[in-house]
mmJSON file of the N, C-alpha and C atoms, coordinates in Angstrom:
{"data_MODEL":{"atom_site":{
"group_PDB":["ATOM","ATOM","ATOM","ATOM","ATOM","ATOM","ATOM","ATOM","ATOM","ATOM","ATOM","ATOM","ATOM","ATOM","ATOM","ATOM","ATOM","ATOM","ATOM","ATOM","ATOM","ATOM","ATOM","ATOM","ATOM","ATOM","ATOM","ATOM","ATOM","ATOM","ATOM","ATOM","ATOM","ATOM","ATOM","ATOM","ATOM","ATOM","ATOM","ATOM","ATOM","ATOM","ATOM","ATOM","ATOM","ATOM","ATOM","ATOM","ATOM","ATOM","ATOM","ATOM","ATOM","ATOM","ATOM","ATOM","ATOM","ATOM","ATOM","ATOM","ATOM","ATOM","ATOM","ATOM","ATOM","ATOM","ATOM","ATOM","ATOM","ATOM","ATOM","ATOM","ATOM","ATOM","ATOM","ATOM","ATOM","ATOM","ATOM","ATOM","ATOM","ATOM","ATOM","ATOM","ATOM","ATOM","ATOM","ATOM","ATOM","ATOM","ATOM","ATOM","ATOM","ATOM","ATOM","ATOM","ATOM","ATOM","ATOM","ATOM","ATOM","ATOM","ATOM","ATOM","ATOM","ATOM","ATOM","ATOM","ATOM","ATOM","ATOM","ATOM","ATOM","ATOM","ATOM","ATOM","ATOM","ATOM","ATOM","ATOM","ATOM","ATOM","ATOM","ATOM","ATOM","ATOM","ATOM","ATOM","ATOM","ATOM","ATOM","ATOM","ATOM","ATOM","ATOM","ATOM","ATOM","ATOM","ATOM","ATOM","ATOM","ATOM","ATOM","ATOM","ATOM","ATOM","ATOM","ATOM","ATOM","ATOM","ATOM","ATOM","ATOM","ATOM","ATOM","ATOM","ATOM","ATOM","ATOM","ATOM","ATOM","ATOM","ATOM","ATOM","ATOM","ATOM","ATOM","ATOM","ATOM","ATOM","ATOM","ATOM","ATOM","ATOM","ATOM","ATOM","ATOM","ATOM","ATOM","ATOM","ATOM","ATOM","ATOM","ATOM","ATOM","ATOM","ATOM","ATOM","ATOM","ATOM","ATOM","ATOM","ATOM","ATOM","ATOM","ATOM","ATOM","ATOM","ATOM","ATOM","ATOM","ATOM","ATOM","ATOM","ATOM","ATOM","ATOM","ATOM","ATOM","ATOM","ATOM","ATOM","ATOM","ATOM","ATOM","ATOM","ATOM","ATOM","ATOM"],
"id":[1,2,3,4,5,6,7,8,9,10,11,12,13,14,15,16,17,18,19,20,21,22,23,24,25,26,27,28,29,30,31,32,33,34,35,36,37,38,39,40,41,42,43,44,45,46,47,48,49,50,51,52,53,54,55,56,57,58,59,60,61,62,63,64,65,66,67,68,69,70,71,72,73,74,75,76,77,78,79,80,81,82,83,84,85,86,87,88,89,90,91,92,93,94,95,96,97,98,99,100,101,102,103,104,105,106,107,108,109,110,111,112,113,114,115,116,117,118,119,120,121,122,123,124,125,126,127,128,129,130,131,132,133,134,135,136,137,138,139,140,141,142,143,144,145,146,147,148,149,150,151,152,153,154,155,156,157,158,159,160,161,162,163,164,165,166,167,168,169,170,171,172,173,174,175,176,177,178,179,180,181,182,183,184,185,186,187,188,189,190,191,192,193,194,195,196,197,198,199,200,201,202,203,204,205,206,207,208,209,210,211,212,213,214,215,216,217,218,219],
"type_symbol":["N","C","C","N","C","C","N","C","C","N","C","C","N","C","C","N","C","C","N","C","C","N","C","C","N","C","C","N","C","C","N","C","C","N","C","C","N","C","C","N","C","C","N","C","C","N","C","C","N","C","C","N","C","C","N","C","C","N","C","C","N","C","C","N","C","C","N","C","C","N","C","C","N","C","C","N","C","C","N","C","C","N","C","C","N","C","C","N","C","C","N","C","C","N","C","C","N","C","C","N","C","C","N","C","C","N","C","C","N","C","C","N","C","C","N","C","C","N","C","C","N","C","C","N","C","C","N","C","C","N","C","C","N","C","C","N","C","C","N","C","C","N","C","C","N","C","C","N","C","C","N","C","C","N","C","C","N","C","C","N","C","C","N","C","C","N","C","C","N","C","C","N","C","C","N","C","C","N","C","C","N","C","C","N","C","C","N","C","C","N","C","C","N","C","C","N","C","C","N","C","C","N","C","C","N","C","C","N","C","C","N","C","C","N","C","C","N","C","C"],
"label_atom_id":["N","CA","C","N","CA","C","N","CA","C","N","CA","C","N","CA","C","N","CA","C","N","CA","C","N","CA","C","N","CA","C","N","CA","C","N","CA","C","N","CA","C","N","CA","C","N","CA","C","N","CA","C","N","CA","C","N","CA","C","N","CA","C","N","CA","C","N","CA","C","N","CA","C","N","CA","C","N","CA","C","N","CA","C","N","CA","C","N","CA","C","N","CA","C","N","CA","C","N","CA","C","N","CA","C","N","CA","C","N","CA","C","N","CA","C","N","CA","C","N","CA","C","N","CA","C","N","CA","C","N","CA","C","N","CA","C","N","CA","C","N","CA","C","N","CA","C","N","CA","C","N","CA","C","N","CA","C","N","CA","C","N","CA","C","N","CA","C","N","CA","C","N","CA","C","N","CA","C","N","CA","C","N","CA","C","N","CA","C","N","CA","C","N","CA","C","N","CA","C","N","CA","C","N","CA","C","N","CA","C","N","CA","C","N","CA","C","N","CA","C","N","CA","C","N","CA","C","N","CA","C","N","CA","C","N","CA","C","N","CA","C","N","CA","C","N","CA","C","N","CA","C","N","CA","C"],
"label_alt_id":[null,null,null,null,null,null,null,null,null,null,null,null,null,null,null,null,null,null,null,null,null,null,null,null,null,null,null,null,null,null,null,null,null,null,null,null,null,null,null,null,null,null,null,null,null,null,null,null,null,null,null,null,null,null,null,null,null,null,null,null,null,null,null,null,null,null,null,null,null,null,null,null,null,null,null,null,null,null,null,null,null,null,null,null,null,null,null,null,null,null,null,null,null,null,null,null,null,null,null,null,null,null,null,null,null,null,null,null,null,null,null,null,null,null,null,null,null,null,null,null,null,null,null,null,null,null,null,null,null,null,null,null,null,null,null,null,null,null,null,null,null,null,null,null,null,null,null,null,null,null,null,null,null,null,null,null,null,null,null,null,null,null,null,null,null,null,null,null,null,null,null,null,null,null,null,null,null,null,null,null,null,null,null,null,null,null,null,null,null,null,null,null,null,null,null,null,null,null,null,null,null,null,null,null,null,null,null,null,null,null,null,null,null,null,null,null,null,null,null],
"label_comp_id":["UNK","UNK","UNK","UNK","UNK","UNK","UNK","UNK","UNK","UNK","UNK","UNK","UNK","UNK","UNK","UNK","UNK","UNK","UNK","UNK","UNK","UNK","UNK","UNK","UNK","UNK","UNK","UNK","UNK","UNK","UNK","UNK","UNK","UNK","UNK","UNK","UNK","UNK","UNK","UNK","UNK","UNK","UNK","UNK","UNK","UNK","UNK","UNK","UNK","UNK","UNK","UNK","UNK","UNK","UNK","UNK","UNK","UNK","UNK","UNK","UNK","UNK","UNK","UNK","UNK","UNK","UNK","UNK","UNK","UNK","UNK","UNK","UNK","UNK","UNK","UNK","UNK","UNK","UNK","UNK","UNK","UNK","UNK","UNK","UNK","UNK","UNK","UNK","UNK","UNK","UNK","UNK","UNK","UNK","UNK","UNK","UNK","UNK","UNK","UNK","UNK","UNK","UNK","UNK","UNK","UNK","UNK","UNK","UNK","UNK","UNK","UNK","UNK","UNK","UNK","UNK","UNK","UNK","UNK","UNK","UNK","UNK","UNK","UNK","UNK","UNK","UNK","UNK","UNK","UNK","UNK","UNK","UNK","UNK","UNK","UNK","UNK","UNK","UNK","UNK","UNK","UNK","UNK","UNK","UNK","UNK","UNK","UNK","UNK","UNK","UNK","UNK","UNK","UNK","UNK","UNK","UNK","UNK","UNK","UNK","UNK","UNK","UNK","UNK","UNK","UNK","UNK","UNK","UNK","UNK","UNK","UNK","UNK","UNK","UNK","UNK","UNK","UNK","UNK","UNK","UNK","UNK","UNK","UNK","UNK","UNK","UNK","UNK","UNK","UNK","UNK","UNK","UNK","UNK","UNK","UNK","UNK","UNK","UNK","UNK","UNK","UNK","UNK","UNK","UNK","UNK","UNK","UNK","UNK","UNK","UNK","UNK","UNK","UNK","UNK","UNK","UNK","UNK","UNK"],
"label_asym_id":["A","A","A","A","A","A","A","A","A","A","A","A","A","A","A","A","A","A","A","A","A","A","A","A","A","A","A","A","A","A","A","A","A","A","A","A","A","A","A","A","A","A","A","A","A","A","A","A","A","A","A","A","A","A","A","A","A","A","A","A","A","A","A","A","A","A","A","A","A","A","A","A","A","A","A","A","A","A","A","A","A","A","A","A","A","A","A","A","A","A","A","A","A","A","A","A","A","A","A","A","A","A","A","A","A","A","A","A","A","A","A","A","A","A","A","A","A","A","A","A","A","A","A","A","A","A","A","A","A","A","A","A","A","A","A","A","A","A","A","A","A","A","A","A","A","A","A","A","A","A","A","A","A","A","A","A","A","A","A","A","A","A","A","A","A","A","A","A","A","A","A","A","A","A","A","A","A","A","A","A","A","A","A","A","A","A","A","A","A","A","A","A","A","A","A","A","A","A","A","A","A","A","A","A","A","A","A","A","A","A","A","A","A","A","A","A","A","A","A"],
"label_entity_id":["1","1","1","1","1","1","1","1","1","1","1","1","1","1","1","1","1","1","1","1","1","1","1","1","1","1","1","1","1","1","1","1","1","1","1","1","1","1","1","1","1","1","1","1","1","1","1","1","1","1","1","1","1","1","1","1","1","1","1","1","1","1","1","1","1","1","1","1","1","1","1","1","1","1","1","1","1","1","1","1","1","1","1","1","1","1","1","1","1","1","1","1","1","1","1","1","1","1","1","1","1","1","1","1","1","1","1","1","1","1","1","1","1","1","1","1","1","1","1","1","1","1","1","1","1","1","1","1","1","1","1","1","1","1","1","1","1","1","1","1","1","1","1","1","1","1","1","1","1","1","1","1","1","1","1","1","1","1","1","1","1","1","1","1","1","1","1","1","1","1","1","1","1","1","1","1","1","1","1","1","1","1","1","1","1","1","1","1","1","1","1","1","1","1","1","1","1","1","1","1","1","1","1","1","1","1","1","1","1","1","1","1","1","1","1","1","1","1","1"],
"label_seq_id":[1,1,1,2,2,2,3,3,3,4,4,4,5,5,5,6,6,6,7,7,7,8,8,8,9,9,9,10,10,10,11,11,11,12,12,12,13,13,13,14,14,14,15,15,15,16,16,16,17,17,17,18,18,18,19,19,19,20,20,20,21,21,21,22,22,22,23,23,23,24,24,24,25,25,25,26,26,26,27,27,27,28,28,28,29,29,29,30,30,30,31,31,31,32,32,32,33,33,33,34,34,34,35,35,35,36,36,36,37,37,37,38,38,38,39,39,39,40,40,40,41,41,41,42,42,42,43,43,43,44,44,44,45,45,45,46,46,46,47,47,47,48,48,48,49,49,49,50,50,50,51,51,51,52,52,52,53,53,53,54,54,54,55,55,55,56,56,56,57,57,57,58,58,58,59,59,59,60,60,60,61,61,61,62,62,62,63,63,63,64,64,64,65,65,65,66,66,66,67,67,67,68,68,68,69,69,69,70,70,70,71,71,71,72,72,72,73,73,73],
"pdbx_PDB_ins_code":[null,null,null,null,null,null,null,null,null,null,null,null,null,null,null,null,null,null,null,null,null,null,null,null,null,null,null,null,null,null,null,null,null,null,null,null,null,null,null,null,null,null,null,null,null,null,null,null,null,null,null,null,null,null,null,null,null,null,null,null,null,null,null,null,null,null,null,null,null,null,null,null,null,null,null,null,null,null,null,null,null,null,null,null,null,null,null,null,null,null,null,null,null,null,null,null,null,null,null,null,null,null,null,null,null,null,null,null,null,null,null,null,null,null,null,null,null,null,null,null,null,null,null,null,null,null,null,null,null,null,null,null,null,null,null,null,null,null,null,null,null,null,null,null,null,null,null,null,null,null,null,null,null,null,null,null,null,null,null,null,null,null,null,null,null,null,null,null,null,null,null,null,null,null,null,null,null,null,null,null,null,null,null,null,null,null,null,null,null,null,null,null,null,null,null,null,null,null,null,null,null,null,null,null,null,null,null,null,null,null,null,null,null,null,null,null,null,null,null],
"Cartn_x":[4.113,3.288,2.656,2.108,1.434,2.367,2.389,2.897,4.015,4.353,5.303,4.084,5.303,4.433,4.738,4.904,5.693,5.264,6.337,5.602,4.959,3.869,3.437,3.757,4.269,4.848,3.969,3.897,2.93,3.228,2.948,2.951,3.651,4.414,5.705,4.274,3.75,3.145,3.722,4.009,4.232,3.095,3.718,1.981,2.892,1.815,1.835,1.199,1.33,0.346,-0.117,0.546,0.06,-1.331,-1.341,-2.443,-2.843,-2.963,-3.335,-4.172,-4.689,-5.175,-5.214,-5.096,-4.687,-6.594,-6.924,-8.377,-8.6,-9.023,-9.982,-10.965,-11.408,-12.558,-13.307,-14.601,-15.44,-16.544,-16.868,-18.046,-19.497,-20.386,-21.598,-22.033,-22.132,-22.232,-21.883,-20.625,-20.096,-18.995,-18.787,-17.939,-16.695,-16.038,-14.73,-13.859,-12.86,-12.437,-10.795,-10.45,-9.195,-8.439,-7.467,-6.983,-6.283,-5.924,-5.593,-4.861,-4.979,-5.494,-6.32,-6.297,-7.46,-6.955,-6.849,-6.519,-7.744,-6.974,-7.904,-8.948,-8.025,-8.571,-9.936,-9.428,-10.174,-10.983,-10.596,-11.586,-10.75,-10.356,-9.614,-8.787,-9.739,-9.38,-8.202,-6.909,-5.553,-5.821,-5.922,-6.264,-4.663,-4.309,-3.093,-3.038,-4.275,-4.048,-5.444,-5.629,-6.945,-6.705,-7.415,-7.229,-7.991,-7.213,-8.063,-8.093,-7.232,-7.003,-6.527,-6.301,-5.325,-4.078,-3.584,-1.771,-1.845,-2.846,-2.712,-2.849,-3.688,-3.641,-2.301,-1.824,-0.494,0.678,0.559,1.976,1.554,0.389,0.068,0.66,0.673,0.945,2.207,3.134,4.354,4.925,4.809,5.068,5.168,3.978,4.27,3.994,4.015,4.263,2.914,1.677,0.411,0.03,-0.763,-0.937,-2.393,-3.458,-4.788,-5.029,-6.357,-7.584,-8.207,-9.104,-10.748,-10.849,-12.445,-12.688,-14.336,-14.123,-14.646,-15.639,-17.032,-17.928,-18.359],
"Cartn_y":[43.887,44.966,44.59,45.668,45.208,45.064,43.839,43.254,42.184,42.021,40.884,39.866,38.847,37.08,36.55,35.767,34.97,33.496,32.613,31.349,30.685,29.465,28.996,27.775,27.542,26.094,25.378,24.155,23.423,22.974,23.372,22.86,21.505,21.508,20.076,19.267,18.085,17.448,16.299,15.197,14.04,13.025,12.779,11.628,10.24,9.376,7.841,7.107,6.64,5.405,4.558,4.234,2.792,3.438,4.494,5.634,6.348,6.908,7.96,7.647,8.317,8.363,9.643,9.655,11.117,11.192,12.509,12.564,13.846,13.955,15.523,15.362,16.834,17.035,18.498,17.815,18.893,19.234,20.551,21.173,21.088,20.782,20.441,21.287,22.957,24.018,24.817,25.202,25.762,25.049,24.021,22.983,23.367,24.299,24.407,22.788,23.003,21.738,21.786,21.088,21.096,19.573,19.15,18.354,18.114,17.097,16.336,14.64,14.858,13.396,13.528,12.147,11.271,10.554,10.562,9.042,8.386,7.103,5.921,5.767,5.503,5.229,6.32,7.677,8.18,9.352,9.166,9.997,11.519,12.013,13.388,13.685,14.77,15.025,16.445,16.546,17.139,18.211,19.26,19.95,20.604,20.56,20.531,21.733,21.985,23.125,23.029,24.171,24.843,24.561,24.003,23.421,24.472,24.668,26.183,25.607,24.475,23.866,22.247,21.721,20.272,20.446,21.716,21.898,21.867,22.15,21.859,21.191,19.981,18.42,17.819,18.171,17.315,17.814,18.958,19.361,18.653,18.763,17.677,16.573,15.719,14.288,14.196,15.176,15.079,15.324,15.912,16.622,15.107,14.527,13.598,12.541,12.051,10.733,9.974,10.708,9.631,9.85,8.519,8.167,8.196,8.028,7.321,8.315,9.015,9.596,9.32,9.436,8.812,10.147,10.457,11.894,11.606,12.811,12.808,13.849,14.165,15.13,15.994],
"Cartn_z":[6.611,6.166,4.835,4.482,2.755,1.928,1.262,0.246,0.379,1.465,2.196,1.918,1.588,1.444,2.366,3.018,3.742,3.452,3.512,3.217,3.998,4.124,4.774,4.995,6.497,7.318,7.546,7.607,8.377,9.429,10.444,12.075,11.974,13.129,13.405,14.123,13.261,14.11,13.696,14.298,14.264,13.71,12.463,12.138,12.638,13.313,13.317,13.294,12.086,10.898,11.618,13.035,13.618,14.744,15.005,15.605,15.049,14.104,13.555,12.013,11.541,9.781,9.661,8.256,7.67,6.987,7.385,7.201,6.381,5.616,4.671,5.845,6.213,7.019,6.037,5.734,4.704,5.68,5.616,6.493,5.304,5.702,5.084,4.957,5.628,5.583,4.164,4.246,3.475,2.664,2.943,1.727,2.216,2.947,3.481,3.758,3.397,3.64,4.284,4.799,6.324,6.051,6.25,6.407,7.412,8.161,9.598,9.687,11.202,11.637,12.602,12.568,13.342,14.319,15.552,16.622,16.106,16.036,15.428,16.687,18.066,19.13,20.097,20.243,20.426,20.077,18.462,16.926,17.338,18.125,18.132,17.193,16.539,15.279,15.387,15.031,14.83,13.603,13.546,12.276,12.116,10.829,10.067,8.943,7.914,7.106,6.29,6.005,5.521,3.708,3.082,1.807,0.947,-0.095,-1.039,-2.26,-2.634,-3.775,-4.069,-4.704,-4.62,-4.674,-5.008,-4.856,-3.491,-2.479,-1.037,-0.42,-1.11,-0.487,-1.275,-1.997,-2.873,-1.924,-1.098,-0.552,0.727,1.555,2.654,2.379,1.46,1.106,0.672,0.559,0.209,1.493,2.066,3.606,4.557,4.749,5.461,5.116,3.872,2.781,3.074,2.911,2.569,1.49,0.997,-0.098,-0.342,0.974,1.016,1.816,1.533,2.518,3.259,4.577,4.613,4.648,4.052,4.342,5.485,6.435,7.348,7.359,7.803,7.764,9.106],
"occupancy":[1.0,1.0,1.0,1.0,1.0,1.0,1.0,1.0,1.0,1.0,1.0,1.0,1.0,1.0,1.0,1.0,1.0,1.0,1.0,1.0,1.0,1.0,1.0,1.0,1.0,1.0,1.0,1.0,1.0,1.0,1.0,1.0,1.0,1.0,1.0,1.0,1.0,1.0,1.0,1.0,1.0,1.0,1.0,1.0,1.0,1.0,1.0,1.0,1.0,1.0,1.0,1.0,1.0,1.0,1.0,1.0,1.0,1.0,1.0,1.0,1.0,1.0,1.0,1.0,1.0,1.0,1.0,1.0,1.0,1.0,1.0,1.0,1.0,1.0,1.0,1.0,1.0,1.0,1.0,1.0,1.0,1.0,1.0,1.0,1.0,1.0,1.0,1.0,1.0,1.0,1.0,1.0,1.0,1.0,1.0,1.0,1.0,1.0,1.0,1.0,1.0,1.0,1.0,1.0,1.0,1.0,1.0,1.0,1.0,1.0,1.0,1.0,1.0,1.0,1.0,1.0,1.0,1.0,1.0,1.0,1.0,1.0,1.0,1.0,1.0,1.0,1.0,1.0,1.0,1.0,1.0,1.0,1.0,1.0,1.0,1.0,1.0,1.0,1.0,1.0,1.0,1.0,1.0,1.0,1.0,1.0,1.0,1.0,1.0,1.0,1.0,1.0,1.0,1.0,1.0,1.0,1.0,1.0,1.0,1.0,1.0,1.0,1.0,1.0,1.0,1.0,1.0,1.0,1.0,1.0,1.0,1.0,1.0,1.0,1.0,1.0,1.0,1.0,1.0,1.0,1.0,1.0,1.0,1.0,1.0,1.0,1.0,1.0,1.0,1.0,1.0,1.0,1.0,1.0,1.0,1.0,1.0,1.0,1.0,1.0,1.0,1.0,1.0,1.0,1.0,1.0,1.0,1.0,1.0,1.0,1.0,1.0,1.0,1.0,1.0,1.0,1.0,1.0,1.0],
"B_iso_or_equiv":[0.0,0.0,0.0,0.0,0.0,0.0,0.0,0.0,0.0,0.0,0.0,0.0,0.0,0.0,0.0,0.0,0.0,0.0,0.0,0.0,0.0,0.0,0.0,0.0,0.0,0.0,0.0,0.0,0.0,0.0,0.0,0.0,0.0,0.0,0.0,0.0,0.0,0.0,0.0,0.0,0.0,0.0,0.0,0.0,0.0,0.0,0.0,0.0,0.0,0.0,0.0,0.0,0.0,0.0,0.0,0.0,0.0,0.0,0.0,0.0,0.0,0.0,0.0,0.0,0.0,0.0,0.0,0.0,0.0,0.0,0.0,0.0,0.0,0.0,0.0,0.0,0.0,0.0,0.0,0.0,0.0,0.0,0.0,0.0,0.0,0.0,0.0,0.0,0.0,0.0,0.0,0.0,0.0,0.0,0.0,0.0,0.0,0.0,0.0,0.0,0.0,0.0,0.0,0.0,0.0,0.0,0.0,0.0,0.0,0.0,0.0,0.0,0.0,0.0,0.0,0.0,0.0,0.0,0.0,0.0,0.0,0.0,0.0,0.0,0.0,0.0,0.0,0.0,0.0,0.0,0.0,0.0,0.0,0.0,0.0,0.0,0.0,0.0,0.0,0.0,0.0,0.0,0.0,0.0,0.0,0.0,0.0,0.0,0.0,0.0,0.0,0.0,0.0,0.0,0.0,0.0,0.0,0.0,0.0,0.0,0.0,0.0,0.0,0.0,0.0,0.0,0.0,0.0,0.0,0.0,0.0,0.0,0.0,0.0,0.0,0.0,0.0,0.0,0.0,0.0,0.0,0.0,0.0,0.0,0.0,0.0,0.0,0.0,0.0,0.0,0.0,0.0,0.0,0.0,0.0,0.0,0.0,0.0,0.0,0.0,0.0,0.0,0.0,0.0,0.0,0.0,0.0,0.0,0.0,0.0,0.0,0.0,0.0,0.0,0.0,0.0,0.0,0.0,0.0],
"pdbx_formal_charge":[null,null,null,null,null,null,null,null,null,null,null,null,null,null,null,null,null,null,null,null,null,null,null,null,null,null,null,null,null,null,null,null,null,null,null,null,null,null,null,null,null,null,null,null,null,null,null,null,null,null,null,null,null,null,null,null,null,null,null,null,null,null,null,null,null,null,null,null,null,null,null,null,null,null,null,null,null,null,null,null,null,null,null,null,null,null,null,null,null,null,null,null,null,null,null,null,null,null,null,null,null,null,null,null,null,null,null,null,null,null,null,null,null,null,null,null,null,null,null,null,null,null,null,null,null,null,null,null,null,null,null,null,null,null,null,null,null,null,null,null,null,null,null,null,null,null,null,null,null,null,null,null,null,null,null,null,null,null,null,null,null,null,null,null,null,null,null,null,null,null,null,null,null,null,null,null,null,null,null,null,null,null,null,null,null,null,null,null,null,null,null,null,null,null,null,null,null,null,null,null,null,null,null,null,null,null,null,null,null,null,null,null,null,null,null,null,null,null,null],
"auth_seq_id":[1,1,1,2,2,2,3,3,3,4,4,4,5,5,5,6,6,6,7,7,7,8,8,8,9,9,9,10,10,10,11,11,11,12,12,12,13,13,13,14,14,14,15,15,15,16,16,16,17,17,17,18,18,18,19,19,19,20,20,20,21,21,21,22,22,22,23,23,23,24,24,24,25,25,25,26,26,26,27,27,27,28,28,28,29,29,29,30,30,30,31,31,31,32,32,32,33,33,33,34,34,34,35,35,35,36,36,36,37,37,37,38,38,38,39,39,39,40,40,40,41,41,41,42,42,42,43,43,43,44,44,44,45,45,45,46,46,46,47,47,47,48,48,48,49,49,49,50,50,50,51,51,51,52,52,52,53,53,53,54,54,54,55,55,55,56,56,56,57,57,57,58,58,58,59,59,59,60,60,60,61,61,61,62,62,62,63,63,63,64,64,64,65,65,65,66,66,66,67,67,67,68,68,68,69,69,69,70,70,70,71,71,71,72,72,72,73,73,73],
"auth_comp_id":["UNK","UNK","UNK","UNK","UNK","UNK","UNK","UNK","UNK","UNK","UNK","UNK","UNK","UNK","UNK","UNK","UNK","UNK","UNK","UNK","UNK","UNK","UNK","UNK","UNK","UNK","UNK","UNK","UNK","UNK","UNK","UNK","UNK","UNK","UNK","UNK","UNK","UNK","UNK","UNK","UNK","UNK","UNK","UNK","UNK","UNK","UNK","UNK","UNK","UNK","UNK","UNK","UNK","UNK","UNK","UNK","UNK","UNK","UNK","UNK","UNK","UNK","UNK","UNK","UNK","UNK","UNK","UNK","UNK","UNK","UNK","UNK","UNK","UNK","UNK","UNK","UNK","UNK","UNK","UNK","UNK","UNK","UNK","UNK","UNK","UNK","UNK","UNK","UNK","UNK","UNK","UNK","UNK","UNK","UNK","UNK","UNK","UNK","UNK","UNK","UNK","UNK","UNK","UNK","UNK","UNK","UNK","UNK","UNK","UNK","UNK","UNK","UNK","UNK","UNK","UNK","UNK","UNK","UNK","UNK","UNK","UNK","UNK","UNK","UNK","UNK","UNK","UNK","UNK","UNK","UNK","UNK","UNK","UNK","UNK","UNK","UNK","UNK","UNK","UNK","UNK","UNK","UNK","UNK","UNK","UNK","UNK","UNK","UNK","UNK","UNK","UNK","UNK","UNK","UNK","UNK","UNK","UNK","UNK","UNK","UNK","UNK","UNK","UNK","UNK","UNK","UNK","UNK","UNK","UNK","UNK","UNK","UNK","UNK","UNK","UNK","UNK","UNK","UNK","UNK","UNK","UNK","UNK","UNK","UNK","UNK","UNK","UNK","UNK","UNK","UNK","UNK","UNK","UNK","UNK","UNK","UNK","UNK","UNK","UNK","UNK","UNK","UNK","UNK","UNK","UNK","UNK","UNK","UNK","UNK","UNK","UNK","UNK","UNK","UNK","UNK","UNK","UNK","UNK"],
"auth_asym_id":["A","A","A","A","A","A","A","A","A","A","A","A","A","A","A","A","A","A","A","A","A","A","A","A","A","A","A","A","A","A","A","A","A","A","A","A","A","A","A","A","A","A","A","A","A","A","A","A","A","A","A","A","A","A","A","A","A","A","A","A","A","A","A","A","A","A","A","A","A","A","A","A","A","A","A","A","A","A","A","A","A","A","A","A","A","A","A","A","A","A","A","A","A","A","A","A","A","A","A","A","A","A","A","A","A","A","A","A","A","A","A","A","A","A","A","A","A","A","A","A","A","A","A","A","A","A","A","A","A","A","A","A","A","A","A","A","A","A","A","A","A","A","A","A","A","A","A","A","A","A","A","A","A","A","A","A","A","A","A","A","A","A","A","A","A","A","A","A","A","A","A","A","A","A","A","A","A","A","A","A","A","A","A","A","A","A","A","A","A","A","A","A","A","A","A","A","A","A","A","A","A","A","A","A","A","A","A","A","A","A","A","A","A","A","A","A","A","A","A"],
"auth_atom_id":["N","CA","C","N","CA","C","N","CA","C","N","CA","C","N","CA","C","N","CA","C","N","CA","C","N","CA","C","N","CA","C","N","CA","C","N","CA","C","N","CA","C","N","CA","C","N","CA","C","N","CA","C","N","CA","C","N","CA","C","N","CA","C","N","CA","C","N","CA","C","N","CA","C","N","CA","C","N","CA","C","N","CA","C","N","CA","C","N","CA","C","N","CA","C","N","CA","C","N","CA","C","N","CA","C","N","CA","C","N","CA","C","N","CA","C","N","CA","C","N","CA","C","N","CA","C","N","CA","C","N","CA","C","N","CA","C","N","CA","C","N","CA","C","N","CA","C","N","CA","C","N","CA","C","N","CA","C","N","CA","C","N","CA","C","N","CA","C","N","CA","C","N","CA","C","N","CA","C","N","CA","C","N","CA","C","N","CA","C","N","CA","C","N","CA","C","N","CA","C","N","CA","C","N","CA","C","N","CA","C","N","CA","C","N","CA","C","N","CA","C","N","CA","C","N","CA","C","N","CA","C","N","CA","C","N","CA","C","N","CA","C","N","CA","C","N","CA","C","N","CA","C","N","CA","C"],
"pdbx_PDB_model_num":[1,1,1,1,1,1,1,1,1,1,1,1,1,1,1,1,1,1,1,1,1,1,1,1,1,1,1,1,1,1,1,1,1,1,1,1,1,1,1,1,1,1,1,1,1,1,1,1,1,1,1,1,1,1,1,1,1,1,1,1,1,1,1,1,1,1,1,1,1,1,1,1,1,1,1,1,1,1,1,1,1,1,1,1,1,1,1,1,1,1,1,1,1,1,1,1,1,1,1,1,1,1,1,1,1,1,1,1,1,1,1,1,1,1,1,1,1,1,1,1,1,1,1,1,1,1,1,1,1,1,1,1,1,1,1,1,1,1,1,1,1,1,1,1,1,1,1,1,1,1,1,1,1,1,1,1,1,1,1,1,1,1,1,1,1,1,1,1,1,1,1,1,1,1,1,1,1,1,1,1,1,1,1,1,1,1,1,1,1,1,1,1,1,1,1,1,1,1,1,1,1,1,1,1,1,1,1,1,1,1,1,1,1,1,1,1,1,1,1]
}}}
């Protein structure tokens, strides 16, 4: 109801480095920006969490230990 927080999980997805890249995806539109992966192989992009700030790309990268971006449009 109003005024309950609840915290926010990030979906059990399995990242794997040897398939996958960890990608920022920015909309050219409105600058909204999402973070993911990527199959290297067939570009299907995995959407992971809606970014409002960098405390939300720093908990992405702690979450599942990347270090490096590509950002994608």
């Amino acid at each position: 109801m109003f005024g309950i927080k609840r915290k926010e999980k990030l979906p059990e997805i399995k990242f794997d480095p040897t398939t996958q890249k960890a990608v920022i995806r920015s909309s050219i539109c409105t600058g909204e920006k999402t973070v993911g992966f990527k199959d290297i192989k067939t570009g299907k992009y995995i959407d992971v969490m809606f970014v409002r700030n960098e405390l939300d790309i720093e908990k992405f990268k702690k979450t599942y230990g990347i270090d490096i971006f590509e950002v994608d449009y």
